[in-house]
mmJSON file of the N, C-alpha and C atoms, coordinates in Angstrom:
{"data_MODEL":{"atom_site":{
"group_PDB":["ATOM","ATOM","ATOM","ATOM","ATOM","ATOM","ATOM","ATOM","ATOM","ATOM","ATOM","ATOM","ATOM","ATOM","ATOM","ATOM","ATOM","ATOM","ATOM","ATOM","ATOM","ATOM","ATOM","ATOM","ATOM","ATOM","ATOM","ATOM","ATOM","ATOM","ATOM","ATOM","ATOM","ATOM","ATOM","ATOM","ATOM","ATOM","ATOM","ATOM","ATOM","ATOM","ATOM","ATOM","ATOM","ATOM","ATOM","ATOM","ATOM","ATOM","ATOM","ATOM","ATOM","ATOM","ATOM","ATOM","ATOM","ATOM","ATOM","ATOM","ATOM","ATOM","ATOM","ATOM","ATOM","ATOM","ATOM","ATOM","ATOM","ATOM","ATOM","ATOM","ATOM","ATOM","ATOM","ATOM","ATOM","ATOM","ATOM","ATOM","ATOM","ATOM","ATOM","ATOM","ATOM","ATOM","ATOM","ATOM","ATOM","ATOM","ATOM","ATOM","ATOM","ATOM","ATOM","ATOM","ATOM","ATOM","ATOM","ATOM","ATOM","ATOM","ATOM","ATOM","ATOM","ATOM","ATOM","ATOM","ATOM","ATOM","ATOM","ATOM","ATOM","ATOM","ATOM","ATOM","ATOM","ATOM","ATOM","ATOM","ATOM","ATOM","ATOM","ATOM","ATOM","ATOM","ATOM","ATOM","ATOM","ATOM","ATOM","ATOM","ATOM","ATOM","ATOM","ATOM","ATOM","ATOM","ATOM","ATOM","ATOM","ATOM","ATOM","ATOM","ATOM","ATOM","ATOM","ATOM","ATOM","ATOM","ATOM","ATOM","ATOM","ATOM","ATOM","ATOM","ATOM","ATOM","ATOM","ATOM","ATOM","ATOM","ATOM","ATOM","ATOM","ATOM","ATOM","ATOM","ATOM","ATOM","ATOM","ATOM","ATOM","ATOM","ATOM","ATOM","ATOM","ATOM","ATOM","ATOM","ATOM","ATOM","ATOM","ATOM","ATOM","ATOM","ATOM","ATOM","ATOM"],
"id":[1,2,3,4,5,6,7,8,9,10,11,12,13,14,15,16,17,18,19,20,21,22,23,24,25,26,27,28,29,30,31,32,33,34,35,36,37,38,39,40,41,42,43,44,45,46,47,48,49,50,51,52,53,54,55,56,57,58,59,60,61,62,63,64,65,66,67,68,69,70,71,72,73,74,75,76,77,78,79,80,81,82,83,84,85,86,87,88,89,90,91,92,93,94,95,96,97,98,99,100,101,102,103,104,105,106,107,108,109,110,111,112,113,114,115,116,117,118,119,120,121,122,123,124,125,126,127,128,129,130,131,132,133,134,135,136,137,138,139,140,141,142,143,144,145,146,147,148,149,150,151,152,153,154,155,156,157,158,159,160,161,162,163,164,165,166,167,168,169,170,171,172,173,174,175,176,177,178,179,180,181,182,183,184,185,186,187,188,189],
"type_symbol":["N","C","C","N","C","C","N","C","C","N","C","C","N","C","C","N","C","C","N","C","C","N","C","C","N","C","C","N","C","C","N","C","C","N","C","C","N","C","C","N","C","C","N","C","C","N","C","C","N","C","C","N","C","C","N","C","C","N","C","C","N","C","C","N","C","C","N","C","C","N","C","C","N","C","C","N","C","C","N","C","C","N","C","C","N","C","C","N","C","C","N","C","C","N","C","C","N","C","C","N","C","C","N","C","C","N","C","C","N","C","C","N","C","C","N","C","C","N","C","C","N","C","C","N","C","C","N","C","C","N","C","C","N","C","C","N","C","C","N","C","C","N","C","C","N","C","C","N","C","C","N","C","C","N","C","C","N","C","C","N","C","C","N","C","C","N","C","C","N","C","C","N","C","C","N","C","C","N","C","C","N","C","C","N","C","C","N","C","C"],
"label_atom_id":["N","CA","C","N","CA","C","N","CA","C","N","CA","C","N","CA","C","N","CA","C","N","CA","C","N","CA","C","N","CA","C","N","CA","C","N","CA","C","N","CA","C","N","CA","C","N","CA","C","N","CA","C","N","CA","C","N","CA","C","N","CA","C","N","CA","C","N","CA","C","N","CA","C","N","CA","C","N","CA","C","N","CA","C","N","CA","C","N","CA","C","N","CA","C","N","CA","C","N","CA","C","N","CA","C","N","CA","C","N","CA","C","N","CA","C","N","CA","C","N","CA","C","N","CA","C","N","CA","C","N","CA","C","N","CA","C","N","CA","C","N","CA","C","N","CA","C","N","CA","C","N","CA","C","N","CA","C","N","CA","C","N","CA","C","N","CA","C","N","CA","C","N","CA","C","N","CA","C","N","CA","C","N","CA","C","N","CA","C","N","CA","C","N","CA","C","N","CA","C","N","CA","C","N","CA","C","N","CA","C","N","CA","C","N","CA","C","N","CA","C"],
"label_alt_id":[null,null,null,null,null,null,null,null,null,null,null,null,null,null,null,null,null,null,null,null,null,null,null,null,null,null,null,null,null,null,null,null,null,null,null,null,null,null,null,null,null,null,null,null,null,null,null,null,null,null,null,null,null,null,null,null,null,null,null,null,null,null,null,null,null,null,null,null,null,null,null,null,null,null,null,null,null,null,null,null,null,null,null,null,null,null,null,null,null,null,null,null,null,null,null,null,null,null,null,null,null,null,null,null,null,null,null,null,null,null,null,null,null,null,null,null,null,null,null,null,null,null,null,null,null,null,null,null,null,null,null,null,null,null,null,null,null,null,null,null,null,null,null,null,null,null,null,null,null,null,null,null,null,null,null,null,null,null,null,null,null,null,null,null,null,null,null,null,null,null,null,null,null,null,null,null,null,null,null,null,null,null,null,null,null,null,null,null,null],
"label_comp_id":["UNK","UNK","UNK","UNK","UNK","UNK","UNK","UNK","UNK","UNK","UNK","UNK","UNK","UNK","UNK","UNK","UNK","UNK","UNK","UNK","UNK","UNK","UNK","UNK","UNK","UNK","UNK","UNK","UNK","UNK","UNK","UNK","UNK","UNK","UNK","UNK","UNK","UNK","UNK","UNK","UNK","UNK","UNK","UNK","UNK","UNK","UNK","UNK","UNK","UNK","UNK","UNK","UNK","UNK","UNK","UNK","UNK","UNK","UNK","UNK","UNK","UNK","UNK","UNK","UNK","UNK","UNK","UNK","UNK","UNK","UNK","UNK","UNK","UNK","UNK","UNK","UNK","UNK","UNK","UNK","UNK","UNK","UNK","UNK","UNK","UNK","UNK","UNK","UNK","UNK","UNK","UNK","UNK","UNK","UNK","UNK","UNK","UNK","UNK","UNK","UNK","UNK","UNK","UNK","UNK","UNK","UNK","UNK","UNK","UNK","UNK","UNK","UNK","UNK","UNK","UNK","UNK","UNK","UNK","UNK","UNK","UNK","UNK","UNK","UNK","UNK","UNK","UNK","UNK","UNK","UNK","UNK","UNK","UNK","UNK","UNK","UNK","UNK","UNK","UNK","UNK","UNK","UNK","UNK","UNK","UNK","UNK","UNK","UNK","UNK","UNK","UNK","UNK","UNK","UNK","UNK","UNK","UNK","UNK","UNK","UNK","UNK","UNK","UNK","UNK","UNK","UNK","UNK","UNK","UNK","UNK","UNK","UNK","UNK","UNK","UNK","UNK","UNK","UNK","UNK","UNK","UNK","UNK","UNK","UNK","UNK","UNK","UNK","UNK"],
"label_asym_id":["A","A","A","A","A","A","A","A","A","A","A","A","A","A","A","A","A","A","A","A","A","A","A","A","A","A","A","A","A","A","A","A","A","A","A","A","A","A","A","A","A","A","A","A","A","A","A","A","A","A","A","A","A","A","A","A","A","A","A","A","A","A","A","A","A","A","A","A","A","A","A","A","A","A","A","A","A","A","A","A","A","A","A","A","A","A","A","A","A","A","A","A","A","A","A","A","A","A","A","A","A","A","A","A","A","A","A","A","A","A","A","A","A","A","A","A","A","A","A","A","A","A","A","A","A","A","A","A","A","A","A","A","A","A","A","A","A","A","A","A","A","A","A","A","A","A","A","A","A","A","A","A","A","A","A","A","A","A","A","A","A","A","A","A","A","A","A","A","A","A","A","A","A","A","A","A","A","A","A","A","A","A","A","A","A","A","A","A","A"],
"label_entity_id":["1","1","1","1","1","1","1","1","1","1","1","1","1","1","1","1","1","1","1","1","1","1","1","1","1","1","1","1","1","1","1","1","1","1","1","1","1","1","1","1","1","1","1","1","1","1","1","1","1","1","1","1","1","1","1","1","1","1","1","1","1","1","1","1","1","1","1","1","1","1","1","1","1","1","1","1","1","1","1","1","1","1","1","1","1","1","1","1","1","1","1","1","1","1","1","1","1","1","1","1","1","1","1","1","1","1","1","1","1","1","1","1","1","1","1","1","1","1","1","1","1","1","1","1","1","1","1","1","1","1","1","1","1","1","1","1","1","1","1","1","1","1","1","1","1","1","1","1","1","1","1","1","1","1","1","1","1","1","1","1","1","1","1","1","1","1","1","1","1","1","1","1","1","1","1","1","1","1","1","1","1","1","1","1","1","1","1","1","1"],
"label_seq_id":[1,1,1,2,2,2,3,3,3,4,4,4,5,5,5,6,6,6,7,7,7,8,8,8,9,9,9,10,10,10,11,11,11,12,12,12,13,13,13,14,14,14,15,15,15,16,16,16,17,17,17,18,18,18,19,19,19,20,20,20,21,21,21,22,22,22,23,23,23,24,24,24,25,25,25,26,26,26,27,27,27,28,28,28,29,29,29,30,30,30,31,31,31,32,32,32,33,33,33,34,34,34,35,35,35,36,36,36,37,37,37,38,38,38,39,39,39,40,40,40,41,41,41,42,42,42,43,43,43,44,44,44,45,45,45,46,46,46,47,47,47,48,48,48,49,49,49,50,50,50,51,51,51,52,52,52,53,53,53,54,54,54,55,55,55,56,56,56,57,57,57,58,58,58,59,59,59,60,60,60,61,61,61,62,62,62,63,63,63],
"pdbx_PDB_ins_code":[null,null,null,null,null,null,null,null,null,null,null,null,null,null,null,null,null,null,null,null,null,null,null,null,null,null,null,null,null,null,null,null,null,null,null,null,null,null,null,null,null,null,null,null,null,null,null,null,null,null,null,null,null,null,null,null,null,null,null,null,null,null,null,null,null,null,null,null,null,null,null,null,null,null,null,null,null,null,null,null,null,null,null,null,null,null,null,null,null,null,null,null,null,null,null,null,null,null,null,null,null,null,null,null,null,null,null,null,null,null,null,null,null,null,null,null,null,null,null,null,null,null,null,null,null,null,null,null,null,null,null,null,null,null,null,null,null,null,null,null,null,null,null,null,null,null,null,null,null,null,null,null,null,null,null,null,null,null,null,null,null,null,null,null,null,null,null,null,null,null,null,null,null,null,null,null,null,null,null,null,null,null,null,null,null,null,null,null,null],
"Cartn_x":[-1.042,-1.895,-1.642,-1.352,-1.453,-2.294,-2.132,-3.209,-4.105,-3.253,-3.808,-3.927,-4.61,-5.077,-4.493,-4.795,-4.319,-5.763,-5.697,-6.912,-7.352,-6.847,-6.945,-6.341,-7.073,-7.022,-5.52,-4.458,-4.046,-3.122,-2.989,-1.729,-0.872,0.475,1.871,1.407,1.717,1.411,2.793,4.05,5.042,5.82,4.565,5.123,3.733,3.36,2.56,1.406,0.834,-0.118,-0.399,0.68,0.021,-0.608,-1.048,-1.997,-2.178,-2.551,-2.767,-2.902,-3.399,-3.389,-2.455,-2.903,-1.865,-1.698,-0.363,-1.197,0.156,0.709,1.532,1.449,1.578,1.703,2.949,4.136,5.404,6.014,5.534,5.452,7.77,8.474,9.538,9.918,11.165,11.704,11.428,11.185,11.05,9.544,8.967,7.043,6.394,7.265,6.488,5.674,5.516,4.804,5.348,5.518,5.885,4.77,4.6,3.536,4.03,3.696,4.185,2.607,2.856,1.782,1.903,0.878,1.227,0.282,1.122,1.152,0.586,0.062,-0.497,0.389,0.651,1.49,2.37,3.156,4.567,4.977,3.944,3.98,4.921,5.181,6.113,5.439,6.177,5.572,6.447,5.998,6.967,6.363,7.609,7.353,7.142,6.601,6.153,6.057,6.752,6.516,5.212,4.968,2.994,2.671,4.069,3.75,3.509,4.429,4.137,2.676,1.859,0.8,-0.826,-1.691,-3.068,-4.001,-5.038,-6.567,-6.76,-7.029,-6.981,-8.829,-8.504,-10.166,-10.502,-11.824,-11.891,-12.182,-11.971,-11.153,-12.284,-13.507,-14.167,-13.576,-14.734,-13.644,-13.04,-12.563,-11.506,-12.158,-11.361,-11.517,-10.909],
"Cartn_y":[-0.487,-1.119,-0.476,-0.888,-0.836,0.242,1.095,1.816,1.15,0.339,-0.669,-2.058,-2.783,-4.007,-4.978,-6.3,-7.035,-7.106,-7.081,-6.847,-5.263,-4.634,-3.457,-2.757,-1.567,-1.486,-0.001,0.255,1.433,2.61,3.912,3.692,4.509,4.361,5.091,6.531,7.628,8.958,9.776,8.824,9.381,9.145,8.503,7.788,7.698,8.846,9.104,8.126,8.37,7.021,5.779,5.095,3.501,3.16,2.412,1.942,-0.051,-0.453,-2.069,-2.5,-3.991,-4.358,-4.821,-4.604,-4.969,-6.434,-7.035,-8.713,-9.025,-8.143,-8.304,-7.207,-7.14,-5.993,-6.568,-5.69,-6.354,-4.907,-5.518,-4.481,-4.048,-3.244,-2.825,-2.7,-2.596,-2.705,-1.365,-0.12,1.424,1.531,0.063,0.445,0.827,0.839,1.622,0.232,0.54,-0.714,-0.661,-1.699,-1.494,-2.759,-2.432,-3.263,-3.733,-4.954,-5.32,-5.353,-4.62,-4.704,-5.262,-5.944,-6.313,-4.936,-4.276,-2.762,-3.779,-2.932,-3.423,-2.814,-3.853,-3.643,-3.844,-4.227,-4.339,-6.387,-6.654,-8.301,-8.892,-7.819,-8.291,-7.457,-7.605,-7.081,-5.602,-4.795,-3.747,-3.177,-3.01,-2.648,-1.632,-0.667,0.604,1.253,2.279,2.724,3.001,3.04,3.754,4.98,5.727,7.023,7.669,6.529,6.796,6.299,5.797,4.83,5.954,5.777,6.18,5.224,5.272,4.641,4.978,4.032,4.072,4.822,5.886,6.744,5.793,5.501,5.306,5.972,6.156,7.61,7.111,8.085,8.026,7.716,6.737,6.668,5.344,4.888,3.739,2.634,1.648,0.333,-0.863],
"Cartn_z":[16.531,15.547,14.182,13.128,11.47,10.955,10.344,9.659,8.764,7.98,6.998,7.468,6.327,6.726,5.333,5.448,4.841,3.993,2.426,1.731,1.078,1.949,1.618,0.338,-0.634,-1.637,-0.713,-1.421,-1.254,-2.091,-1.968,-3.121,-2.798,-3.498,-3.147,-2.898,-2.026,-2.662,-2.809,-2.81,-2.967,-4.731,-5.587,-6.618,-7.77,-8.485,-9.469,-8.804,-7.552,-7.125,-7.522,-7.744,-7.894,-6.904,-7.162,-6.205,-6.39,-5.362,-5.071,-4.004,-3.505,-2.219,-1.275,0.026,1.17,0.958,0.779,0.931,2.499,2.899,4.905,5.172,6.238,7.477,8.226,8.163,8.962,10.255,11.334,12.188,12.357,12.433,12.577,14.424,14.138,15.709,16.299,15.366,16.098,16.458,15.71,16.412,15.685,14.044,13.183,12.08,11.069,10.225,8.84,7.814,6.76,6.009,4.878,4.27,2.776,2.552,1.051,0.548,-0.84,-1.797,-2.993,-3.475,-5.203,-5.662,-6.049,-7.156,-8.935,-8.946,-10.445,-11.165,-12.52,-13.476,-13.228,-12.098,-12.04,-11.904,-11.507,-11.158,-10.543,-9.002,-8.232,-6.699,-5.298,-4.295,-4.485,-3.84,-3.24,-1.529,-0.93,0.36,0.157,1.168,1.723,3.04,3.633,4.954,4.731,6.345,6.288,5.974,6.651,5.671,4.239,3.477,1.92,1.06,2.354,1.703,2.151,1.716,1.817,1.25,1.937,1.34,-0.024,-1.363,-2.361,-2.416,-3.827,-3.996,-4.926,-5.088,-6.47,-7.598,-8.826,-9.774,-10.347,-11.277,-11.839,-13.4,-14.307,-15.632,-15.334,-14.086,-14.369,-14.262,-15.179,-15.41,-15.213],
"occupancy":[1.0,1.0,1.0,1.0,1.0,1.0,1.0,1.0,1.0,1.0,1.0,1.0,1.0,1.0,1.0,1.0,1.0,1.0,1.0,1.0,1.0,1.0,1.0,1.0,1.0,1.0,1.0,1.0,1.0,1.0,1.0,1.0,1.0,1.0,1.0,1.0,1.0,1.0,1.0,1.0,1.0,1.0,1.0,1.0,1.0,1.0,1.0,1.0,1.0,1.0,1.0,1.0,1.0,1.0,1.0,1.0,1.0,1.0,1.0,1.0,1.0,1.0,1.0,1.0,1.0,1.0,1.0,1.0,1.0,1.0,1.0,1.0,1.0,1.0,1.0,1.0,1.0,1.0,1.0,1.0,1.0,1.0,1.0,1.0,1.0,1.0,1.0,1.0,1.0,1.0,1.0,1.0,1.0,1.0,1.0,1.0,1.0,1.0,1.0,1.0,1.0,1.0,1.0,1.0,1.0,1.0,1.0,1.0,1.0,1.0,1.0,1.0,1.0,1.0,1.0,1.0,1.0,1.0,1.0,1.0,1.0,1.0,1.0,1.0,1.0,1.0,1.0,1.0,1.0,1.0,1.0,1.0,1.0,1.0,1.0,1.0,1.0,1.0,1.0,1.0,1.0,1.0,1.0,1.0,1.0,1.0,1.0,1.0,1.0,1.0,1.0,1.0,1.0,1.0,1.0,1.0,1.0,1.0,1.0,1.0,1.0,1.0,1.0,1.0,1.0,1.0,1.0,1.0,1.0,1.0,1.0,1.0,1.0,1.0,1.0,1.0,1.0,1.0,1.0,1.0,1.0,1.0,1.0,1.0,1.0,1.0,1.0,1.0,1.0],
"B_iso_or_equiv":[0.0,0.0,0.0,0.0,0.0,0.0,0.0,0.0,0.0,0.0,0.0,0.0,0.0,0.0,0.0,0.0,0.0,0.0,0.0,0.0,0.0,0.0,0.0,0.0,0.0,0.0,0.0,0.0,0.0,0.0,0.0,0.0,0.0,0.0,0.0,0.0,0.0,0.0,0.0,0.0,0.0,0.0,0.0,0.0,0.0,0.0,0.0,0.0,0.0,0.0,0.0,0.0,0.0,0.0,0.0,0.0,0.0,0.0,0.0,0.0,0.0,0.0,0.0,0.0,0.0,0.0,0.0,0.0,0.0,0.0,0.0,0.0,0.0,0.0,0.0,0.0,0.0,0.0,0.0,0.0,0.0,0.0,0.0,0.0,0.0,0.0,0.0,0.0,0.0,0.0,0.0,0.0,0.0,0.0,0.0,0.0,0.0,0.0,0.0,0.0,0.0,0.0,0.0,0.0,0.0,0.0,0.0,0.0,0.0,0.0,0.0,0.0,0.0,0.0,0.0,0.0,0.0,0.0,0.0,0.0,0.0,0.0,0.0,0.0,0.0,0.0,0.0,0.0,0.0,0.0,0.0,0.0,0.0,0.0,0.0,0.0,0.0,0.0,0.0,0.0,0.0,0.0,0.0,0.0,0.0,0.0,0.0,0.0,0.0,0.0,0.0,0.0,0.0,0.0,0.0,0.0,0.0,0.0,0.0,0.0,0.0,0.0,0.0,0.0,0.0,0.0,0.0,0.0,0.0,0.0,0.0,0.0,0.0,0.0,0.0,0.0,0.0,0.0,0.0,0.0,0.0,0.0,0.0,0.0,0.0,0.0,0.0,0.0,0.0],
"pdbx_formal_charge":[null,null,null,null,null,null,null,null,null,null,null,null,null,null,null,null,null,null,null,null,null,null,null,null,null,null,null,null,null,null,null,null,null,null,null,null,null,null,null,null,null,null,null,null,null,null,null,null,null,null,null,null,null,null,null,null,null,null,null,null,null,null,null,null,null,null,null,null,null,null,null,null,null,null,null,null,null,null,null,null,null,null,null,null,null,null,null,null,null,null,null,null,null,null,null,null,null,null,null,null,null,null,null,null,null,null,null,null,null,null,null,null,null,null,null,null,null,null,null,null,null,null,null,null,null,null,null,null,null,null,null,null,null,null,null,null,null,null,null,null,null,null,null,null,null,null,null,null,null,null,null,null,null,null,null,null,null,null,null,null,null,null,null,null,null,null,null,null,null,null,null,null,null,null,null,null,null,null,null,null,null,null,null,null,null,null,null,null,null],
"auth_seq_id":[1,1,1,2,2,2,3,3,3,4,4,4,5,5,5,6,6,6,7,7,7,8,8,8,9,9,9,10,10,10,11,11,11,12,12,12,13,13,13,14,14,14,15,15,15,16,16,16,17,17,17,18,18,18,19,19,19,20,20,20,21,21,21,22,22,22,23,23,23,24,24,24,25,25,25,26,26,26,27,27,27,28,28,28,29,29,29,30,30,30,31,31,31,32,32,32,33,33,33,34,34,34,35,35,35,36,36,36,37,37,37,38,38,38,39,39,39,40,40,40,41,41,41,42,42,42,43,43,43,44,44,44,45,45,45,46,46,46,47,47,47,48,48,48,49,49,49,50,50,50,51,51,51,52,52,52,53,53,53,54,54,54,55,55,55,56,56,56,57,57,57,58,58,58,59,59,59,60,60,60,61,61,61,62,62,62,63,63,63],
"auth_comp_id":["UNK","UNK","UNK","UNK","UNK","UNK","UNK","UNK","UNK","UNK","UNK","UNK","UNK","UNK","UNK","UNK","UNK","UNK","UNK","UNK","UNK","UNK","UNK","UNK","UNK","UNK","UNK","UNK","UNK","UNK","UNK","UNK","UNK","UNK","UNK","UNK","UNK","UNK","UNK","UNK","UNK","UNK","UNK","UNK","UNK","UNK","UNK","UNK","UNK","UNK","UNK","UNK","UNK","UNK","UNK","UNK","UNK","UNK","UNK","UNK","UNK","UNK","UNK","UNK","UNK","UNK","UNK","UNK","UNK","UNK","UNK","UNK","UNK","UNK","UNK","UNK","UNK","UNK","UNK","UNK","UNK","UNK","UNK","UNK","UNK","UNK","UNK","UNK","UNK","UNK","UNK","UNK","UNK","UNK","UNK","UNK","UNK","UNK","UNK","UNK","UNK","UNK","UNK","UNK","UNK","UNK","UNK","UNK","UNK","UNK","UNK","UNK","UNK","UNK","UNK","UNK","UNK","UNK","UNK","UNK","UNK","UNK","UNK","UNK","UNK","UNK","UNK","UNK","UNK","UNK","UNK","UNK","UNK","UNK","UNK","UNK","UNK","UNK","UNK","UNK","UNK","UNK","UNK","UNK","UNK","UNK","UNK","UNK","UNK","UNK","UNK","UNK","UNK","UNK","UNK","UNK","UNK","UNK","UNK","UNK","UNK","UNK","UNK","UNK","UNK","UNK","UNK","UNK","UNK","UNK","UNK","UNK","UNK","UNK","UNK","UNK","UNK","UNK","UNK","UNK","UNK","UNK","UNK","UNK","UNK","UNK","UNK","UNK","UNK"],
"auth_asym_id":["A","A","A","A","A","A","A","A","A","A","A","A","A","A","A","A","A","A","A","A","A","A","A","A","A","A","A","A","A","A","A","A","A","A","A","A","A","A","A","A","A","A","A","A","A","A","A","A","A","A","A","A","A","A","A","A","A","A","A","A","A","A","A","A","A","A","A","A","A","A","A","A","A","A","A","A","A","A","A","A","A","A","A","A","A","A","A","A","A","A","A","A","A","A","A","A","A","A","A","A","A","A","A","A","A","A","A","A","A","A","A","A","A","A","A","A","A","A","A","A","A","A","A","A","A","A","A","A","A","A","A","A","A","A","A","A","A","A","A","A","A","A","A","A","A","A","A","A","A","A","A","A","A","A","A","A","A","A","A","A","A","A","A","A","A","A","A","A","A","A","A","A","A","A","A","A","A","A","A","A","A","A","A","A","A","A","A","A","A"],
"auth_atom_id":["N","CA","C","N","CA","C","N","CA","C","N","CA","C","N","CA","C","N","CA","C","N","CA","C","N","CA","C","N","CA","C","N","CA","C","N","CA","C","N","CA","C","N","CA","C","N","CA","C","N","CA","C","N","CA","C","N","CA","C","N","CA","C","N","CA","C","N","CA","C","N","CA","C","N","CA","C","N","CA","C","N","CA","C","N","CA","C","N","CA","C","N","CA","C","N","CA","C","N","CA","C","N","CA","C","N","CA","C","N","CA","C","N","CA","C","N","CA","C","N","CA","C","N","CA","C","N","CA","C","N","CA","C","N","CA","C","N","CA","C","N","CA","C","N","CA","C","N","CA","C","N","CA","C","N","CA","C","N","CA","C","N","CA","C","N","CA","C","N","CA","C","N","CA","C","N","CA","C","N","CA","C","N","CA","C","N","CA","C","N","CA","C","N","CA","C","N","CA","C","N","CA","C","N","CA","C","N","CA","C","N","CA","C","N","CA","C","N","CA","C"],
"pdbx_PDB_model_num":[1,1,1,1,1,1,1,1,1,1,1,1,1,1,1,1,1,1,1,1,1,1,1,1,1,1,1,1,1,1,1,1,1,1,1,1,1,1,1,1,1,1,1,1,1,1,1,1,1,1,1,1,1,1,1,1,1,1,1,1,1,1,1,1,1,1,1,1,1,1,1,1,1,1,1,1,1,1,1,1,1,1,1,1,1,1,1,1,1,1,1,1,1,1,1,1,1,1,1,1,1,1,1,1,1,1,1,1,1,1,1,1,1,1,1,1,1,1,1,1,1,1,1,1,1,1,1,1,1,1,1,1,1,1,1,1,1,1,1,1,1,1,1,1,1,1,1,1,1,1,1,1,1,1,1,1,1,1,1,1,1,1,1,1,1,1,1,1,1,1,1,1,1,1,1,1,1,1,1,1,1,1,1,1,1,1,1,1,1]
}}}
């Protein structure tokens, strides 16, 4: 089963934390999961292993 979900807020922690939502969950042939997100600011998807991803905080201050 997915760590993440489709809807879910999350963000890179391998990449100054961007952060954005899951909008697939694409399960891999080793059993593992990879997820496309629309990342804000970039106005395109980017994939992600599950390992590079975490539950987004919400940062006091932001808007």
């Amino acid at each position: 089963m997915s760590k993440f979900a489709i809807g879910e807020q999350v963000e890179n922690m391998a990449n100054d934390h961007e952060s954005g939502a899951v909008v697939a969950v694409f399960p891999t042939v080793d059993g593992s999961f990879r997820y496309a997100v629309d990342t804000e600011g970039y106005g395109a998807l980017q994939f992600f292993a599950e390992e590079k991803l975490a539950f987004a905080v919400a940062r006091r201050g932001a808007t």
